[in-house]
C-alpha positions as CSV (number, residue, x, y, z in Angstrom):
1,X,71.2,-15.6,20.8
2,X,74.1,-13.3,21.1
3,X,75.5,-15.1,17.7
4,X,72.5,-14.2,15.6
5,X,73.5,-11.8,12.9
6,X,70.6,-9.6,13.9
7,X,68.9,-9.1,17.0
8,X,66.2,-10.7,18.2
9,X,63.4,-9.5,21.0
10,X,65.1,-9.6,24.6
11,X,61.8,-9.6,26.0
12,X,60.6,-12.6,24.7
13,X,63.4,-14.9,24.9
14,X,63.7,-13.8,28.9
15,X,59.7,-14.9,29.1
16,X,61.0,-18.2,27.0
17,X,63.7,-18.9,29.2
18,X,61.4,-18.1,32.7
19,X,58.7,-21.0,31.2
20,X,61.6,-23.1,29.8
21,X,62.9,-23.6,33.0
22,X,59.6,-23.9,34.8
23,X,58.6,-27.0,32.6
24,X,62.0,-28.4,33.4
25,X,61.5,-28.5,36.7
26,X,58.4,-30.2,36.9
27,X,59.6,-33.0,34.5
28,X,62.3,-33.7,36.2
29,X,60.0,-34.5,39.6
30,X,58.2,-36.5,37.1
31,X,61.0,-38.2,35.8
32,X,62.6,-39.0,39.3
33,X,59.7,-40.7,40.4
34,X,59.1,-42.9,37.3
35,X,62.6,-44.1,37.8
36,X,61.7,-44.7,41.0
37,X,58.8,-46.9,39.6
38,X,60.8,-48.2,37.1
39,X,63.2,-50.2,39.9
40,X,60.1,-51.8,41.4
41,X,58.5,-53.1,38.3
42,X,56.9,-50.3,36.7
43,X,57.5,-51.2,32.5
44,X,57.9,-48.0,30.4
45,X,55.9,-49.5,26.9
46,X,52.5,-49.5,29.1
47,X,50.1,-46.8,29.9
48,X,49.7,-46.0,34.0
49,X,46.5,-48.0,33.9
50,X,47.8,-51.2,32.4
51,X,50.8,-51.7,34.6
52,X,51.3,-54.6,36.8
53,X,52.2,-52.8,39.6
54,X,49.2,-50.3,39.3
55,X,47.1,-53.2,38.9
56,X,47.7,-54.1,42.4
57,X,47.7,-50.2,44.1
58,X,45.3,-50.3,47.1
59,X,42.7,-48.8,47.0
60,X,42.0,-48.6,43.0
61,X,41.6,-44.4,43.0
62,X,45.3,-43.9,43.6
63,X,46.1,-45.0,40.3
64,X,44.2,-41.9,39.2
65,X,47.0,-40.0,41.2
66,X,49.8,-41.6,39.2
67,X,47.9,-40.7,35.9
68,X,47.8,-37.1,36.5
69,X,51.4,-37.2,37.6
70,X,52.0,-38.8,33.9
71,X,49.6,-35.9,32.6
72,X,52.2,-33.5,34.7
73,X,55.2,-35.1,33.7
74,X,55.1,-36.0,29.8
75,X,52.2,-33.5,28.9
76,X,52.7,-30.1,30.5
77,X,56.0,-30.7,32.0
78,X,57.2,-31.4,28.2
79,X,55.3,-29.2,26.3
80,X,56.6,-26.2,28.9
81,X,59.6,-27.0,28.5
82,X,60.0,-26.9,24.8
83,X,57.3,-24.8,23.4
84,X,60.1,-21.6,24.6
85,X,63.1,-23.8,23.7
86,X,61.7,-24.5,19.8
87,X,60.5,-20.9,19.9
88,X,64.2,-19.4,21.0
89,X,65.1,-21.9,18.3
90,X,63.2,-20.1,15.9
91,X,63.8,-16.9,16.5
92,X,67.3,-17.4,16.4
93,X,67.2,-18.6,13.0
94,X,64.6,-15.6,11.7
95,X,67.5,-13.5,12.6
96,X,70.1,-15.6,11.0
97,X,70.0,-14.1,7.2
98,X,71.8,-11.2,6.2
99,X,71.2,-8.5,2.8
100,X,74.8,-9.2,2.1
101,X,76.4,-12.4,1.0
102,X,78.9,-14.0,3.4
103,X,82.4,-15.5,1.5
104,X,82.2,-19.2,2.9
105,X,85.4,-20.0,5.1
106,X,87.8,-22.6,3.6
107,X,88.0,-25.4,5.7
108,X,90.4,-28.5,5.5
109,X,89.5,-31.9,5.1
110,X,90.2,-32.3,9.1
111,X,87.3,-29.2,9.6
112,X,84.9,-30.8,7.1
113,X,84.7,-34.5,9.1
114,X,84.4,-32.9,12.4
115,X,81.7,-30.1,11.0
116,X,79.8,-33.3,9.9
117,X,80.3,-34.9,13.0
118,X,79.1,-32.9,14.9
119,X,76.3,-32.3,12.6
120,X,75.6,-35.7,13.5
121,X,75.7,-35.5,17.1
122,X,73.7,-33.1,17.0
123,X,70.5,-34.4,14.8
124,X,70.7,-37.3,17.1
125,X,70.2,-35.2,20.5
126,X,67.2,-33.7,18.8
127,X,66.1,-37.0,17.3
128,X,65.9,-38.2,21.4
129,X,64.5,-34.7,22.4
130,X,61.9,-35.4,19.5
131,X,60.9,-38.8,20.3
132,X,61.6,-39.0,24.3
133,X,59.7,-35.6,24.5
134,X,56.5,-36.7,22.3
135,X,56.7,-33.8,20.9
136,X,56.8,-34.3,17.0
137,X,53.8,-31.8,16.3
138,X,55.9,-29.0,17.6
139,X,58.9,-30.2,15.8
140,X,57.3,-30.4,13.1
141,X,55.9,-26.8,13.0
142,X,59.2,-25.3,13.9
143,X,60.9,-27.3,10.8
144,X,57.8,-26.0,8.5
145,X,58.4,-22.3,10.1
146,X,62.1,-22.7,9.0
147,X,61.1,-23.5,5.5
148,X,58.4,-20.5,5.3
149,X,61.2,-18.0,6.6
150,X,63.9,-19.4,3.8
151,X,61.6,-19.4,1.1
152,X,60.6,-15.5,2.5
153,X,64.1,-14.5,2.8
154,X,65.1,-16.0,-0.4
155,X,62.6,-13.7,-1.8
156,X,64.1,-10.8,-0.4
157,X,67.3,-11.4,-1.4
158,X,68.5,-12.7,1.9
159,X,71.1,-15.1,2.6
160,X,71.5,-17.7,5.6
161,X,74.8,-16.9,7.9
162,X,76.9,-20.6,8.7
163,X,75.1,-20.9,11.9
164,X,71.7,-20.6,10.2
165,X,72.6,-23.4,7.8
166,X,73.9,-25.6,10.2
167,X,71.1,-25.4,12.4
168,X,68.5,-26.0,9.4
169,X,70.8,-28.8,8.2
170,X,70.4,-30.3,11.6
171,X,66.7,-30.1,11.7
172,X,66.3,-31.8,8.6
173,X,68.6,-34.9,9.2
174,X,66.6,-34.9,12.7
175,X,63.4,-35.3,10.3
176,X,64.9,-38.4,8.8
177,X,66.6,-39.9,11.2
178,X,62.8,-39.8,13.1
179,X,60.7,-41.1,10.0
180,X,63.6,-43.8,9.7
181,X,63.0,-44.2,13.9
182,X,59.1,-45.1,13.4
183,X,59.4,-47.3,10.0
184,X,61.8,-49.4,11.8
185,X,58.9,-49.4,14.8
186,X,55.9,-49.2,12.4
187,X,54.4,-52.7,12.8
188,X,55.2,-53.0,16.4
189,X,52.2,-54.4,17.9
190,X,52.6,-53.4,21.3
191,X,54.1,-50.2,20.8
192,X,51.1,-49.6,18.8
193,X,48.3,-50.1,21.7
194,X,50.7,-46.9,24.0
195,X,51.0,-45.0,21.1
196,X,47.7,-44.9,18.7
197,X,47.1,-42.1,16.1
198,X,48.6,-41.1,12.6
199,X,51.4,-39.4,14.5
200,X,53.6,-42.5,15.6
201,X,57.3,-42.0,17.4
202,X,57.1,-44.5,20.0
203,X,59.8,-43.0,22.8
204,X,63.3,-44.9,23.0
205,X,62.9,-45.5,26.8
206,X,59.9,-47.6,26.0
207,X,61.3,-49.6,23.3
208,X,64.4,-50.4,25.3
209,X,61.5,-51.5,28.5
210,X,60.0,-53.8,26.3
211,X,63.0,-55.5,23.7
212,X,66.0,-54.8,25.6
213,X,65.4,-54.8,28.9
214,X,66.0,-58.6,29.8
215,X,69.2,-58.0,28.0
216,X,70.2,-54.6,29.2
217,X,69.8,-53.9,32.5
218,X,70.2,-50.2,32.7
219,X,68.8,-49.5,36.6
């Protein structure tokens, strides 16, 4: 936040950060235990209810248990944890255009390849936040919220600084990279019955439990 060009409200990112960490600590309780689950047979591409192993958890009601800890982990846990990151996001890059017009730095060919690099890397770890998360409504909005404050600023007059453009350039290879992530996924037959709905981005955890599993044995 410090980089911004202008300053953004203190306040709000401490309450973000507080509720940030909050939802990371529940989902990684979450997340301990299904890798517990995971060594003893629990499969990743199948609701709680539909596992083999919770098919045999005596008596019947505790399976209730484990679906609420799934509500915990991939519901609140995720959507605590991200909601204040995507909104620091956000914030950060409303304060990221300037009334004056920055000279762009002359890089050498050696700086270009590593600034698309890393611009690579980094649309990749928010593709697997994205699709691990379940959280492509909210990426979504923060991608449409970018758009709405370029288009306002352009308006005004107003000009992105580098680290404004390489964090909207980001976000919109993230977008394709995840629209090429479900096509490749789209007739998935079994990924289909876990994840129903308009809105498909099946999470990389469970297509590796079901395809590559028997050929990858990762724990």
């Amino acid at each position: 936040m410090k980089k911004a060009s202008n300053k953004s409200y203190q306040m709000l990112v401490n309450l973000s950060i507080i509720f940030f960490i909050m939802g990371a600590s529940i989902h990684l309780v979450g997340d301990s235990i299904n890798h517990r689950l995971s060594l003893i047979g629990y499969q990743l591409h199948l609701s709680v209810e539909d596992n083999p192993i919770m098919k045999k958890l005596e008596p019947k009601e505790l399976v209730k248990s484990f679906e609420l800890l799934y509500f915990y982990d991939e519901v609140l846990g995720h959507y605590m944890w991200y909601i204040p990151f995507f909104l620091c996001i956000n914030i950060y890059f409303a304060n990221s255009f300037l009334d004056r017009d920055l000279p762009n730095p002359k890089l050498c060919m050696l700086q270009k390849i590593l600034k698309n690099i890393l611009l690579v890397l980094s649309s990749v770890y928010y593709w697997y936040l994205v699709t691990e998360g379940q959280i492509t409504p909210l990426f979504i909005s923060s991608l449409a919220f970018m758009h709405i404050v370029l288009v306002y600023n352009s308006f005004q007059m107003r000009k992105m600084d580098q680290n404004g453009k390489f964090l909207f350039h980001t976000f919109q290879l993230t977008f394709i990279l995840i629209g090429l992530w479900s096509y490749w996924l789209w007739n998935d037959s079994q990924l289909r019955i876990k994840y129903p709905g308009l809105i498909y981005v099946p999470e990389p955890w469970s297509v590796y439990s079901l395809h590559y599993r028997e050929y990858f044995n990762l724990f």
